[in-house]
N, C-alpha and C positions, 0 to 999 in steps of 0.2 A: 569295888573298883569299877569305874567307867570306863567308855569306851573312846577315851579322849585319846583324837588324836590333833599329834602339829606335825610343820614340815621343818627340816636344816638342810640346809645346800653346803657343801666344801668343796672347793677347790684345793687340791692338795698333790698338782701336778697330776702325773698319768691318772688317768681314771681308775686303771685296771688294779694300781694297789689301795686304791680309796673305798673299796667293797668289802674283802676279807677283815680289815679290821673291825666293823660295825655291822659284820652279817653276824645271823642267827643268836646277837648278844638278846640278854631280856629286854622288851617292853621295844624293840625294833622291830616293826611290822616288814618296810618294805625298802630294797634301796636302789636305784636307776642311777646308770648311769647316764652323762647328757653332756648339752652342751649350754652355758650362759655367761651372759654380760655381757654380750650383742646387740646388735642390731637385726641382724641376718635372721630370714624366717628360715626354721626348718634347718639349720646346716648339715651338711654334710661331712662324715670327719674327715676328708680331705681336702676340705674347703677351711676350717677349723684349723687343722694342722699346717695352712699356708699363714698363719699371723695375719690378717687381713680380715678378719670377721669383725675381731674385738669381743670374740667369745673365750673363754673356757672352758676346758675340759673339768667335770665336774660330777660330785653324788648329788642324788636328792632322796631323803631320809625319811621317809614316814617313821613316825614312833609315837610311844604312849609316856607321855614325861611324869607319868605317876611314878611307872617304873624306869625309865631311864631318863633323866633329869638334863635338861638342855647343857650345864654345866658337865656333865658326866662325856656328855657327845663334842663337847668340846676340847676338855684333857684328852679324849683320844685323838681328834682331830690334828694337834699341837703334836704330840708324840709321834705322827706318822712324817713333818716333813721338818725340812730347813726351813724356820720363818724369818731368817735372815737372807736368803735369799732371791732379791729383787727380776732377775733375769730368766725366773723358770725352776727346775728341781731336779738336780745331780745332773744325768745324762740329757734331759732335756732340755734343751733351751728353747727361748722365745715370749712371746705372749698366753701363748694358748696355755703354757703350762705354770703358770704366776699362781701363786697361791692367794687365796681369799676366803671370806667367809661372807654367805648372803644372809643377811637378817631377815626375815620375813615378819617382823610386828617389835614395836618399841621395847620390848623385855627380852626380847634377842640381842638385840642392838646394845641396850645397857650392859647385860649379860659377857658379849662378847667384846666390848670394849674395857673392862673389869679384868677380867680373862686375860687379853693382849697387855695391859699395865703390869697386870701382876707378873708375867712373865718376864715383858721388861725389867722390873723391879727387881726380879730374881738373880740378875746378872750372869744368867748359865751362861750366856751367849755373851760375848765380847761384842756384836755386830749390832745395830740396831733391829727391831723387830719390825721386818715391812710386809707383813702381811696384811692385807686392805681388807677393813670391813666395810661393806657393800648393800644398797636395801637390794634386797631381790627383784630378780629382772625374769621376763618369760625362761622358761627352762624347758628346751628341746630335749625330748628322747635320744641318747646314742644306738646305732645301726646292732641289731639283733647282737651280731657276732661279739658287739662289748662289751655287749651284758656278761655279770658273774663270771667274766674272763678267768679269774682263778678257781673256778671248780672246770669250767670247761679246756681250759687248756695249763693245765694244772704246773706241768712241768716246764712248759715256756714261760711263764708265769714266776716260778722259782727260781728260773736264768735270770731271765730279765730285773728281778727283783734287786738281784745279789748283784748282775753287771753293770746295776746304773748307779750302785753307793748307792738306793737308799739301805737296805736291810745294813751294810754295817755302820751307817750313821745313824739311823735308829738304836744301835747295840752300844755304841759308843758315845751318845746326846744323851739319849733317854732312859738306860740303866741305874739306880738308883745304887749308891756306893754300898757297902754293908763291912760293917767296924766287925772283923772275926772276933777279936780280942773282947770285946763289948758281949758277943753275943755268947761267948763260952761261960763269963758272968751271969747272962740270962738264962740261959737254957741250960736243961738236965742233959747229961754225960749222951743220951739217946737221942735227943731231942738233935743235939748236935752233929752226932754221927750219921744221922739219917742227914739231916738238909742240907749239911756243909761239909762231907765226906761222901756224899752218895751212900749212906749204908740202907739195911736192910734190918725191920726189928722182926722177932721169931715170930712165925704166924702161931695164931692161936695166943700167944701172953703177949697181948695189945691190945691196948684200951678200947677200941672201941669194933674188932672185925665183928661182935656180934650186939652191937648196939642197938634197943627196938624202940630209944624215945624218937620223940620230934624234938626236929632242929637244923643248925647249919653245922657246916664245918668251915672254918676261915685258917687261913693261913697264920701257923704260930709266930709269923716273927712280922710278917707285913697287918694280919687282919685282916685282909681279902677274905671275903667270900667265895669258897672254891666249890662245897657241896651240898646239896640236902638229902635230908634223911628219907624225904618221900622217892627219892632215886639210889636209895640206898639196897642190895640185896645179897641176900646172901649167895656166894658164887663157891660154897666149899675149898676155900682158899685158904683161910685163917687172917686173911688182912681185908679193912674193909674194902668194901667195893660198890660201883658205882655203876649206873650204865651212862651219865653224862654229866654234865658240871653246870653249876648254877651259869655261869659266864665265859664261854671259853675262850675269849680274849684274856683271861685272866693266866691263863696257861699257854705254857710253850713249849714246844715238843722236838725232841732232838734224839737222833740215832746213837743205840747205846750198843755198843760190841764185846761189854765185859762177861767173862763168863762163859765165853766159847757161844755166845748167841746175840741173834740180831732183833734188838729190841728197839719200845718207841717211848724212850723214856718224858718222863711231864715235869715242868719242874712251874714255880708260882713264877708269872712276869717281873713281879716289882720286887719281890725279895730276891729272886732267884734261889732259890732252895728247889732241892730233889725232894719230890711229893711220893715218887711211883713211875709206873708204867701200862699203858693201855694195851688191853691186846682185844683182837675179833673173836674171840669167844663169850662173846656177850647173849645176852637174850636175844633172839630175835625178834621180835615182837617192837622192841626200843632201840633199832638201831644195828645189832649184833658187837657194841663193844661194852669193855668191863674197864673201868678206869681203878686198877688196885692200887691202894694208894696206903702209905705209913701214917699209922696211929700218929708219932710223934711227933709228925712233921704238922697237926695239925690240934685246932682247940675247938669242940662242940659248944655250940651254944642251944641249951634247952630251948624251945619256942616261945617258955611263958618268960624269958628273957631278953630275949631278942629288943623289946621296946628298949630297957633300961640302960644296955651295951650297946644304946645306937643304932641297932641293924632292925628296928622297924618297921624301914621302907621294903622288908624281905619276906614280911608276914604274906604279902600275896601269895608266896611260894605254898602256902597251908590252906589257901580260900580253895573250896572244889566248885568247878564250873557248874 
């Protein structure tokens, strides 16, 4: 693997939820918030937030496109706003918050204009798709405070997310449908009960809590990439366990109060299946969390596999620095 990197800019309204979704994924080095497609040197975000600059609010994405492929930054990009809407994003209106994408080199550009067709194409949206591809223009830093906004101010963050419509138009756009009926055909009596009943299979007679090859584990019914075996440990539990996940955009995590307790249940993004539950008794050394997660909810692929089932681009996960 090289040490290649590029850059992606999005505009996708407020800045502040344009971070969480593209932090700490694989092959994402770095992400700044800013300001672009100005004039203005240097702005100010309340110079920015008066519509008079001709800037937006905006990421700018260091990454490695070995591992995370410009196409991969893009499907997330789409999945976080309205690209039908011309005027700004949910609660914000104006210029400043107009969605875009800056191309920075002609295979962006191709890329993203592909991208935006297909989507069109797709007719999710009744509206047209105006979100404007753009070549890249200087890109201002945004002011200390707006940086990583959601780990720093976590639970304003949470508010604001939920009271601007984006988070339940994200849940209601970008959720992928799933045919129950279909999947009871596909999957074992367990397989079922775990992802699409929340069940629980008995620790200790589950396929893999004491697993020692190499490999991934992917989501049984989407194929997501959820874990590897090099972050696999044993946590005397009887279900396996994890201290962190190949992707964790690929997970989502919602408060679970069955059982007379208060947990942090995981389920997959795109299938929506119940994977498990994380708790802070993890190692400390990696973090301090243990992501226990259901045998059936998921399918290992050995490592000397990995090429033939497609997921080659994941062998990096096995190279040691």
């Amino acid at each position: 693997m090289t040490s290649n990197r590029e850059k992606a800019t999005f505009a996708g309204g407020c800045f502040w939820c344009m971070v969480e979704p593209f932090d700490e994924r694989p092959g994402v080095i770095n992400i700044v918030s800013g300001y672009t497609g100005g004039d203005l040197e240097n702005p100010t975000y309340e110079q920015v937030c008066s519509n008079t600059t001709g800037h937006v609010e905006a990421v700018q994405i260091t990454y490695n496109p070995e591992i995370m492929p410009y196409e991969q930054l893009l499907e997330t990009f789409w999945q976080q706003i309205d690209p039908t809407d011309p005027g700004g994003q949910f609660n914000d209106r104006g210029e400043s918050y107009e969605t875009a994408i800056f191309y920075h080199n002609e295979a962006q550009r191709k890329i993203a204009e592909a991208s935006k067709q297909e989507l069109e194409d797709s007719k999710k949206f009744t509206k047209p798709i105006v979100t404007k591809i753009l070549p890249a223009k200087p890109f201002y830093e945004a002011e200390e405070e707006h940086q990583d906004y959601y780990k720093k101010q976590s639970f304003h963050y949470r508010l604001y997310k939920k009271g601007s419509g984006r988070e339940d138009f994200i849940k209601e756009n970008w959720k992928k449908p799933v045919n129950k009926a279909d999947l009871k055909d596909k999957l074992t009596p367990i397989q079922y009960h775990v992802t699409q009943e929340n069940g629980t299979e008995r620790p200790y007679q589950n396929e893999y809590w004491d697993n020692e090859k190499e490999g991934i584990y992917v989501d049984i019914i989407s194929g997501d990439v959820l874990f590897s075996s090099r972050d696999q440990y044993d946590a005397g539990c009887g279900w396996p366990s994890f201290t962190k996940p190949v992707d964790r955009y690929q997970l989502t995590e919602n408060t679970d109060t069955s059982h007379g307790m208060i947990r942090t249940e995981i389920r997959s993004r795109n299938a929506d299946s119940h994977l498990g539950h994380v708790f802070e008794d993890g190692p400390k050394q990696t973090g301090g969390l243990r992501y226990c997660m259901n045998s059936a909810a998921m399918r290992f692929i050995e490592k000397e596999d990995m090429e033939k089932e497609g997921y080659g681009k994941y062998l990096y996960l096995f190279k040691d620095e």
